[in-house]
C-alpha positions in Angstrom: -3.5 24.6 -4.1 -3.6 23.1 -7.4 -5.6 19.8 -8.3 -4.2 16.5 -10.5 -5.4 13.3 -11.8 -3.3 10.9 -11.7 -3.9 7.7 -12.9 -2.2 4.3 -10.7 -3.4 0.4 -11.5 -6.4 2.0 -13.7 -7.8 4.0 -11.0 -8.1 7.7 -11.0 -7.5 9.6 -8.5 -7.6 13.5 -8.2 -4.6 14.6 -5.6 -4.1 17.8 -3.9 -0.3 19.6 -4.5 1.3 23.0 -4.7 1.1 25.0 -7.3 3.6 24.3 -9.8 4.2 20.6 -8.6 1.4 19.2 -11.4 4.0 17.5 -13.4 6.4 16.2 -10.6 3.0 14.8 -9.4 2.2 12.6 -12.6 6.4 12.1 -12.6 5.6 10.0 -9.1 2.4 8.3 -10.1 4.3 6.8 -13.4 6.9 5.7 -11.3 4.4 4.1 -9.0 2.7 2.5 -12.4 5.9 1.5 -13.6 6.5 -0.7 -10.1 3.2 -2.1 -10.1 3.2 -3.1 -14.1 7.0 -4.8 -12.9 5.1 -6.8 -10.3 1.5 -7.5 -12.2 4.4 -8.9 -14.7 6.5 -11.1 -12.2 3.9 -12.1 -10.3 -0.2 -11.9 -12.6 -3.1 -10.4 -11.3 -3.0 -9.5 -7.8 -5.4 -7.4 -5.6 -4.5 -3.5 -5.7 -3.9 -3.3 -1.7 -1.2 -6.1 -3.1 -0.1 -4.4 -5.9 0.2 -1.3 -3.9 2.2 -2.4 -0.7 4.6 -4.5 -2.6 5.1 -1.2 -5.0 5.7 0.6 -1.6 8.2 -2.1 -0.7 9.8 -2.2 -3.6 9.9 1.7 -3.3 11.7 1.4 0.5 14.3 -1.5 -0.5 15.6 1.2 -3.2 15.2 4.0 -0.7 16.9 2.1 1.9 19.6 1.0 -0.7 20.1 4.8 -1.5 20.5 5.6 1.9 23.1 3.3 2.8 25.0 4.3 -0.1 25.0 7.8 1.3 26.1 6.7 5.0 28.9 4.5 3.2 30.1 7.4 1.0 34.1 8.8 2.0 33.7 12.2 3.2 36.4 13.1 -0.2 34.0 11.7 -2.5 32.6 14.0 -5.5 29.8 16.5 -3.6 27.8 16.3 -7.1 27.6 12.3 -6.5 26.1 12.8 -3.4 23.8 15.7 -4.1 22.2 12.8 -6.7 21.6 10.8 -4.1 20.4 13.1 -1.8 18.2 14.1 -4.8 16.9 10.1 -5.3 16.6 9.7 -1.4 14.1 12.8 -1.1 12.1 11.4 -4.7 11.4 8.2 -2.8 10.9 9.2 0.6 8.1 11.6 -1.3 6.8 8.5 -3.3 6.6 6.2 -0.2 5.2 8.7 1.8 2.3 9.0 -1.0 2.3 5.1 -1.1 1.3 4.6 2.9 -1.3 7.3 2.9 -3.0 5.5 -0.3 -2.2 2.1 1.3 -4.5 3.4 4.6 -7.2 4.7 2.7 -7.2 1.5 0.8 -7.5 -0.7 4.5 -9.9 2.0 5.4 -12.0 1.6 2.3 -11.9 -2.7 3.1 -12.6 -2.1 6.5 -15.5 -0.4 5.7 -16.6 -2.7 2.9 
């Protein structure tokens, strides 16, 4: 099992994954910057356990979005415009799953506190 750093809201953190999945890895924790810079940018400074959840609900309103889009889709559409979102839907299901585990060990780490 390899080991990555991946940097979110100017925190380290060093994250467990298969081999081989390093890069797709830092692909999801950009992603995850790039929603929290959005909302630090929309909305100023805010706590990370803020930062983070609204990230994550930013995260499921796409997700959600994508996954309606599939159900809607006619059976005769294109199978390579569904494979996409197939492909999108599994990306942020991954990313949101990542988001909630954080998000707990966040509440964990201010319930201890």
């Amino acid at each position: 099992m390899a080991q990555v750093t991946i940097s979110i809201n100017g925190f380290n953190y060093t994250v467990g994954c298969e081999d081989g999945q390093e890069g797709h890895l830092q692909a999801m924790a950009s992603i995850v910057e790039q929603h929290i810079d959005m909302i630090r940018k929309i909305g100023g400074q805010s706590g990370e356990g803020r930062l983070l959840a609204l990230a994550s609900l930013i995260m499921a309103d796409k997700l959600h979005d994508i996954t309606n889009q599939l159900n809607a889709l006619d059976k005769k559409q294109n199978e390579h415009e569904i494979e996409v979102l197939r492909n999108k839907n599994r990306e942020l299901q991954e990313q949101l799953k990542y988001f909630s585990e954080r998000a707990e060990t966040i509440a964990d780490r201010i319930e201890i506190a």
